[in-house]
C-alpha positions in Angstrom: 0.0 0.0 0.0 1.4 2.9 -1.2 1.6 6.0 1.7 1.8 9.4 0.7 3.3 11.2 3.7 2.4 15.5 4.5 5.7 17.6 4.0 5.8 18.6 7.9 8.0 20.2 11.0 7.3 20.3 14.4 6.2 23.6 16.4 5.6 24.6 19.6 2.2 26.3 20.4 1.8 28.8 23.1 0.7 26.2 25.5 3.8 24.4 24.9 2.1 21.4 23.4 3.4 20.6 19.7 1.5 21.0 16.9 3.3 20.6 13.1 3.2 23.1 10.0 2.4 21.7 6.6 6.1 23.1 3.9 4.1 23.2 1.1 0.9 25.7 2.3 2.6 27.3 5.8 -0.5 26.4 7.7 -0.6 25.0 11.3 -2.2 21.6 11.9 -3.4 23.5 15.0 -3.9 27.0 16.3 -0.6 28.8 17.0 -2.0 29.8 20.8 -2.2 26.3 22.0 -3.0 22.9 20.0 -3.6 21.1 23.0 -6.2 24.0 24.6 -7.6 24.1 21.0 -8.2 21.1 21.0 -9.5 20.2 24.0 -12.5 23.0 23.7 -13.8 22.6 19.8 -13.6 18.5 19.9 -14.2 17.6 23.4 -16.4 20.2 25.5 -17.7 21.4 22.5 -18.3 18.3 20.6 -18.0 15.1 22.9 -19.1 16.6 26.2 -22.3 17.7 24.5 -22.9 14.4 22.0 -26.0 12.2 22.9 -23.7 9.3 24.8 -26.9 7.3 25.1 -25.8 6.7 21.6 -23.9 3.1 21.9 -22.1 2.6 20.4 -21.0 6.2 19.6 -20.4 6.6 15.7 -16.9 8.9 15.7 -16.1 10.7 12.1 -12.8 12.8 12.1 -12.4 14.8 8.5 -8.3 15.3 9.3 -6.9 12.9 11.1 -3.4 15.0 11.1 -1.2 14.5 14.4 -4.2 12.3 16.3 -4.5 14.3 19.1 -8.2 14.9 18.8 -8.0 11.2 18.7 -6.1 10.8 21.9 -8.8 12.9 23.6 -11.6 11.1 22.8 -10.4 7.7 23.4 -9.3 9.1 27.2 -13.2 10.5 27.3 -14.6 7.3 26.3 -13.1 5.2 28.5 -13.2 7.8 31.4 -16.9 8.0 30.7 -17.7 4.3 29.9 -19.0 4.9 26.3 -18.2 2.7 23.6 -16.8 4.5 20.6 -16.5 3.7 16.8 -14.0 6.0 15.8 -13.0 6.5 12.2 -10.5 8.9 10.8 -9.8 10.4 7.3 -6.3 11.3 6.1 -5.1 11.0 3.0 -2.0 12.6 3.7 -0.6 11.1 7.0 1.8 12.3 9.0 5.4 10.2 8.8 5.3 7.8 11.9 9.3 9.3 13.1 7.2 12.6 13.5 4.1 10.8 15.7 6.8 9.6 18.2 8.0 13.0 18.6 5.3 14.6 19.7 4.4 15.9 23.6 1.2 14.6 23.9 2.0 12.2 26.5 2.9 15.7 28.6 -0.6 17.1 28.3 -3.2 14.0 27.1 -3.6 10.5 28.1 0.0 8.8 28.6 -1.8 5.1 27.9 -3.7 6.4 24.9 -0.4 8.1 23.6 1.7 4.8 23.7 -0.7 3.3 22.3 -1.2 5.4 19.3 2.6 5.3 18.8 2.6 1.6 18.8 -0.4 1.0 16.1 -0.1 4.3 13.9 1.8 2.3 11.4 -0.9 -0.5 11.6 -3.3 1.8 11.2 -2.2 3.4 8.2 -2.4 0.3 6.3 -5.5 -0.8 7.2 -5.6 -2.6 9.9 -8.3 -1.0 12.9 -7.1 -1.4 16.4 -8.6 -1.6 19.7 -8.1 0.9 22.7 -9.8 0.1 26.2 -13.9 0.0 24.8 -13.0 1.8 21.9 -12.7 0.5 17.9 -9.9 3.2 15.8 -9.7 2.6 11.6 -8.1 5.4 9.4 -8.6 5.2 6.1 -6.4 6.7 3.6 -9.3 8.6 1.3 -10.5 12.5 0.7 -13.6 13.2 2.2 -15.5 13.3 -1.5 -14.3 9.5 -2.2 -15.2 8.4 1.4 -18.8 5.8 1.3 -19.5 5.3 4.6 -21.4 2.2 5.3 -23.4 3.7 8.4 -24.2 7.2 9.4 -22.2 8.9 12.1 -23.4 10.3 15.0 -20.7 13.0 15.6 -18.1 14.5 13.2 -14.7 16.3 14.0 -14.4 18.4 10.9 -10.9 19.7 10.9 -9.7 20.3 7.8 -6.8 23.1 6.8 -8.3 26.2 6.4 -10.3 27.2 3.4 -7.5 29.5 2.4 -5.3 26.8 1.5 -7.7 23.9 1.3 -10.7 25.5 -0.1 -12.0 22.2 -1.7 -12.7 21.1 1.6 -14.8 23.6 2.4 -17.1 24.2 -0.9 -20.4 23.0 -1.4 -19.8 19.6 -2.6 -17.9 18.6 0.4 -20.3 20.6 2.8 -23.4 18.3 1.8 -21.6 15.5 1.2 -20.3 15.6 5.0 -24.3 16.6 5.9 -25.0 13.6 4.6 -22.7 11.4 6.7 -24.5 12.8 10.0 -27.1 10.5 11.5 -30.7 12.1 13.0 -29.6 13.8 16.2 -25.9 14.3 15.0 -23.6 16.7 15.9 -20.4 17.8 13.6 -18.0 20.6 15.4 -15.6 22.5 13.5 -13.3 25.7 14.6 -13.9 27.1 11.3 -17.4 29.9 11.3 -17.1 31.2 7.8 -20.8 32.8 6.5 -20.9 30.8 3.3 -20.0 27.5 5.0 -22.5 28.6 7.3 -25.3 28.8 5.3 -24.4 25.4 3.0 -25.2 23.7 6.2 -28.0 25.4 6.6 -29.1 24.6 3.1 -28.6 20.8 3.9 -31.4 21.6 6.8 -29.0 21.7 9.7 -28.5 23.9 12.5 -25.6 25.7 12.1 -24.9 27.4 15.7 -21.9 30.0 16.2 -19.9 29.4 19.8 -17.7 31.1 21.6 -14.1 29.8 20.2 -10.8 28.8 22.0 -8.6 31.1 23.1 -7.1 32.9 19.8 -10.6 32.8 17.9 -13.3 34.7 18.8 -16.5 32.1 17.3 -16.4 28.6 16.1 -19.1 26.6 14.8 -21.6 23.5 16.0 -23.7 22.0 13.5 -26.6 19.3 14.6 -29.1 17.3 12.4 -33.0 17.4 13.4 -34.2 13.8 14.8 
């Protein structure tokens, strides 16, 4: 299986957690003021701490798997909150596995859930989904417009680049076609709050809510799908 790797260096963030910086478009995989408090607001308070976890199991879809860390956080929620999780990741451009091993997550998420992740990413790229405590982890090497999911998902970390540099990502054709992935009742959190991504959602009748953002960004944005 052939693995096309990002062009990437490591960074510190303000919180002193690392993030990396893609050589080919200058953006960060994570905000510059800290990709470890970043994190931990948009795709855990904002999205897991507020999913339905009645859902079981819980149907996880992450649209840029990048360095894992949102991962790493929800697997440490899951377990910490006895919900089983289906987690499934797209990256079509992973990050090389010498560059997962250097990061300081250990220092600021789950230490077990960050050996872990260092020990399977390789696995993972090829293929092969791995357990962690009650939770299932595949990534699968495809862009969001060639993914068929075989069930509907009942939350979505949508973390793409920006649309400055990724704007396919964000047009309308990726919009619905990520709408469509959300089950009844789903919830899909993203930091980005642009109007015209806004409104696609809308268009796709969901509710496209602005939120207060992690530190650095004033809004962010939680989408939901009517029962």
């Amino acid at each position: 299986m052939s693995i096309h790797y990002a062009q990437t260096s490591l960074v510190v963030t303000r919180d002193g957690s690392h993030s990396l910086r893609n050589e080919l478009t200058g953006e960060h995989y994570h905000s510059i003021f800290g990709a470890f408090t970043e994190s931990k607001y948009v795709f855990e308070k904002m999205g897991l701490l507020e999913a339905d976890q009645s859902v079981a199991p819980l149907r996880l879809l992450e649209v840029g798997v990048g360095t894992g860390l949102n991962l790493l956080l929800a697997l440490a929620f899951a377990r910490d909150h006895c919900l089983h999780l289906q987690y499934t990741g797209l990256e079509p451009f992973p990050v090389e596995p010498e560059l997962i091993a250097a990061l300081n997550y250990g220092q600021f998420a789950d230490a077990a859930a960050c050996a872990w992740w260092q020990s399977v990413y390789s696995d993972l790229l090829v293929g092969h989904p791995q357990p962690f405590s009650n939770a299932e982890v595949a990534v699968v090497q495809q862009p969001l417009l060639q993914f068929q999911a075989t069930q509907p998902f009942d939350l979505v970390f949508y973390d793409a680049f920006s649309p400055s540099s990724e704007e396919s990502m964000w047009n309308d054709d990726s919009i619905d076609h990520v709408s469509s992935l959300l089950a009844p009742g789903g919830r899909l959190v993203t930091y980005c709050i642009r109007g015209y991504i806004r409104r696609r959602f809308m268009a796709n009748g969901l509710l496209a809510e602005k939120r207060p953002g992690p530190p650095g960004k004033r809004e962010m944005m939680v989408v939901t799908k009517p029962h």
